[in-house]
N, C-alpha and C positions, 0 to 999 in steps of 0.2 A: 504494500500500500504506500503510497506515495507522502510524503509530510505534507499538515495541513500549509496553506500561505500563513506568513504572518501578519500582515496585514489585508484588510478588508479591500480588494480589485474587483469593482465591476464594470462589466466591458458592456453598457447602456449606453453612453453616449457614442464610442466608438462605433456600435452596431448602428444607430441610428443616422449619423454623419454617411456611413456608408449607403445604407437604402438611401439617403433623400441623394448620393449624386448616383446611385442608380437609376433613381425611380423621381425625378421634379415632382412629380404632381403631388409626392409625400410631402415633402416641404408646405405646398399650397396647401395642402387640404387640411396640414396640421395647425397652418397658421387660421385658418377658418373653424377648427374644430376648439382652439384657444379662444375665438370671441364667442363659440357659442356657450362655452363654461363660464364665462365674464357674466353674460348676459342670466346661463340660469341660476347664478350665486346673485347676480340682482334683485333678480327678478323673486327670487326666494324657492325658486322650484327644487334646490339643490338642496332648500333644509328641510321640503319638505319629503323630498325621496330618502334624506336620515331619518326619518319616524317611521320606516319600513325596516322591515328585517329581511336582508336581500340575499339569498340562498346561489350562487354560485358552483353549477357542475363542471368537477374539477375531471380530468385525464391525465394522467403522469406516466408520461413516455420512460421506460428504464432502457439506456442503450450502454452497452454494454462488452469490453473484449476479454476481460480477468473475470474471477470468480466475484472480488471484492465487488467491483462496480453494479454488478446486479444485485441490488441491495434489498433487502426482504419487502414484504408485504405490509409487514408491523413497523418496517425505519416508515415505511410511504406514509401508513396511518400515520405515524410520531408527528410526520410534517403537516397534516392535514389539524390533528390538533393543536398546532403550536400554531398555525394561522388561525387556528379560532379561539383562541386565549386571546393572541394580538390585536385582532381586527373585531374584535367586543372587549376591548381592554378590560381582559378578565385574567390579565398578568399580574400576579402579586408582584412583582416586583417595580409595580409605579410607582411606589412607598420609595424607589432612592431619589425620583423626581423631587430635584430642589423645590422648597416651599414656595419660591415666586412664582413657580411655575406650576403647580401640580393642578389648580383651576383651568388648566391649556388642557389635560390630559384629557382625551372624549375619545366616545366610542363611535366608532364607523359602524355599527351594526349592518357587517356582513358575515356572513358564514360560508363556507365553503363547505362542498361534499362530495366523493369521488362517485363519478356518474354510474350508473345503475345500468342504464342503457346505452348502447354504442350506438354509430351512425346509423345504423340499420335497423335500428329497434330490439336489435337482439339483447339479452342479460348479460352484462359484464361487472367484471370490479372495479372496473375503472384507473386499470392497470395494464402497459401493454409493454412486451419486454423484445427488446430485439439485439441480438448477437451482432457485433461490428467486426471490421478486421483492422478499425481504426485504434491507435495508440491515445489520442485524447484530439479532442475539439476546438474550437475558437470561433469569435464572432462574426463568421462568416455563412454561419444557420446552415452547415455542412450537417446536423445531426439532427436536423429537422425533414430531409429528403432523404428517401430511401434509398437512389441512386447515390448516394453518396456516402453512403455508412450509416444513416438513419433512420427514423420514422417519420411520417408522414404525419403533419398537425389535423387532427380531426374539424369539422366545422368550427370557428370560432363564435361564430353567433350561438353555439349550442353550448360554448364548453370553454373551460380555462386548459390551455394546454400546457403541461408542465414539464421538461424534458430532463431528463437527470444524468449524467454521464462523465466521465471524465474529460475537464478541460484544462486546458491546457494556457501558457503564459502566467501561470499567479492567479488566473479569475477563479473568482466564487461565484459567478452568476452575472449573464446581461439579460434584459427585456428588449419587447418592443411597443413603444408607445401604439397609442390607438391613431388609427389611420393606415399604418401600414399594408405591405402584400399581404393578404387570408394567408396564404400557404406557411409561412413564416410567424404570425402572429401567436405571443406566448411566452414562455419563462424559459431560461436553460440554467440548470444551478449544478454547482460539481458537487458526484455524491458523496461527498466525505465532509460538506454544509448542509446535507438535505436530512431534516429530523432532527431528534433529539437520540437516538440512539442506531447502536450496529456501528456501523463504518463512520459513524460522524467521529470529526477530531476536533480539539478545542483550539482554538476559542470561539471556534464559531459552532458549535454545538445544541444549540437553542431554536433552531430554526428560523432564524432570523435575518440567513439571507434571502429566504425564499420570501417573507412578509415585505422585504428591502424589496426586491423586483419585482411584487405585486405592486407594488407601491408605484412604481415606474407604469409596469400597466394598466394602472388604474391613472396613469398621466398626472401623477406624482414627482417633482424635479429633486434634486441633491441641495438639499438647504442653502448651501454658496450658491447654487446657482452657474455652475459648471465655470466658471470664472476664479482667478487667481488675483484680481486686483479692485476687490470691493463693489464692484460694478456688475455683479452678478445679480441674479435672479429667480427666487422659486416660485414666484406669482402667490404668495402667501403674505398675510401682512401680518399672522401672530407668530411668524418662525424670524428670532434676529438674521437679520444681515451675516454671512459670514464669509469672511476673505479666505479659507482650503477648507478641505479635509479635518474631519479629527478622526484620528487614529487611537486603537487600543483601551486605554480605559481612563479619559483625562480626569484630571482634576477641576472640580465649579470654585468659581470659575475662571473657565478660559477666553480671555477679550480678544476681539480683534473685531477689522473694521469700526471703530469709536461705539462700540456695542457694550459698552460698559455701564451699569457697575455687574451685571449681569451675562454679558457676554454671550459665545456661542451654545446655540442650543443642543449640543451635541449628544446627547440623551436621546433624539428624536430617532425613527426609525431610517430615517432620508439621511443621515449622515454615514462616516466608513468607520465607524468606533468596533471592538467587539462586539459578540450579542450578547453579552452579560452589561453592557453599558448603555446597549440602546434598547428603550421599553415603552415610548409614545408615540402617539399621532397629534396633531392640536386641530381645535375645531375648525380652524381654515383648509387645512389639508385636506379634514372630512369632507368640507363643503366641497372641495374640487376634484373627491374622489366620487361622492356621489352625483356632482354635474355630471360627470364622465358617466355612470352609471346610468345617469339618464338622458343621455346623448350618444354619445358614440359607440358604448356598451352599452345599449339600453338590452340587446337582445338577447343578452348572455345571462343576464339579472333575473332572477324569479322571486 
């Protein structure tokens, strides 16, 4: 089995930079699918799709060349419950959330559940396992085509696709925002961050990259705002301003960008901390998780 990373790599924005100079009309369509979220966080429709509890059928692609990497049935469920602790903020550990903050801490009231039924109507677990002769993956949605050592994303209007496999460069996981190619659309996490048990290694152990690049497809940004010089932006106005990354397990608090006396919010799920340090969402993220939800993923939502 390979060592975990040590710090927290995900390859979201890279994958994404790539499809839009694939594919322009990504670009346009996500810039249009950004005023429609403005608009239902205006207009109120985004608070009002939070007073639903919105059931989410999930698919987790295991692909796989070693024994290790075909990781059990029970690691798949660990990750299925560890996004529903997260995503109904039913994580005992938002108690480390600093005091100024812990009123930010809300519930996205979504659930996820591995689908029951396949494309076809037929009975499945919602688990589908395929043999590679690949060495490990990269952001280039190679483990997403079967022609290419992977599986095939099932409809996404019907389903969260979730791909688990060995990757490769350091990553723990990239998304692909909403709008993208169908075929492509979905999660890929390396299996040794996927669950809370089996093959998982620390620090990232929690499941917590997987609830990170839901986060992303639910059109979720990186609290900095994918910028290096304070000029970033995650279209959230209750997550501080923050100039990088936090890494590992900082200390509160950590300042930057004149974000003081409070500093970064690096606790939040959108940052690169370990998952023993990141444990929230804030009600503005929800609001633009559930726009997305009832916009661009309206059809995947039950």
């Amino acid at each position: 089995m390979s060592p975990a990373p040590k710090r927290r790599q995900c390859g979201t924005q890279q994958a994404h930079e790539r499809l839009c100079e694939m594919y322009p009309a990504f670009r346009a369509r996500q810039n249009g699918i950004e005023q429609g979220i403005r608009r239902s966080i205006q207009s109120g429709q985004a608070q009002r799709v939070t007073r639903q509890l919105i059931t989410i059928p999930v698919v987790v692609h295991v692909v796989y060349k070693r024994d290790p990497e075909n990781i059990s049935d029970a690691q798949v469920k660990s990750q299925i419950d560890a996004l529903n602790r997260d995503y109904r903020a039913n994580n005992s550990d938002t108690s480390t959330v600093p005091d100024v903050w812990k009123g930010f801490v809300t519930d996205p009231n979504i659930q996820f559940a591995l689908a029951t039924k396949d494309p076809k109507g037929k009975a499945t677990t919602g688990i589908t396992r395929t043999k590679t002769t690949r060495d490990s993956f990269g952001t280039g949605d190679s483990v997403k085509r079967a022609t290419t050592g992977g599986s095939a994303a099932w409809p996404r209007d019907r389903y969260l696709n979730l791909w688990v496999c060995n990757l490769g460069d350091g990553l723990l996981g990239y998304a692909q925002f909403p709008g993208g190619p169908a075929a492509t659309d979905g999660v890929v996490i390396l299996y040794t961050a996927f669950g809370t048990m089996g093959a998982v290694q620390s620090p990232f152990d929690l499941g917590r990259t997987a609830t990170h690049e839901v986060g992303h497809w639910l059109n979720l940004i990186h609290i900095w705002g994918d910028r290096n010089d304070c000029g970033g932006t995650d279209y959230v106005t209750d997550t501080p301003n923050a100039q990088l990354p936090n890494y590992g397990k900082p200390k509160f608090p950590h300042i930057s960008c004149n974000n003081g006396p409070n500093g970064d919010m690096f606790m939040d799920y959108m940052d690169y901390v370990d998952d023993a340090a990141m444990v929230m969402f804030t009600a503005g993220q929800v609001a633009r998780m559930n726009a997305t939800l009832a916009g661009p993923r309206k059809k995947v939502g039950r």
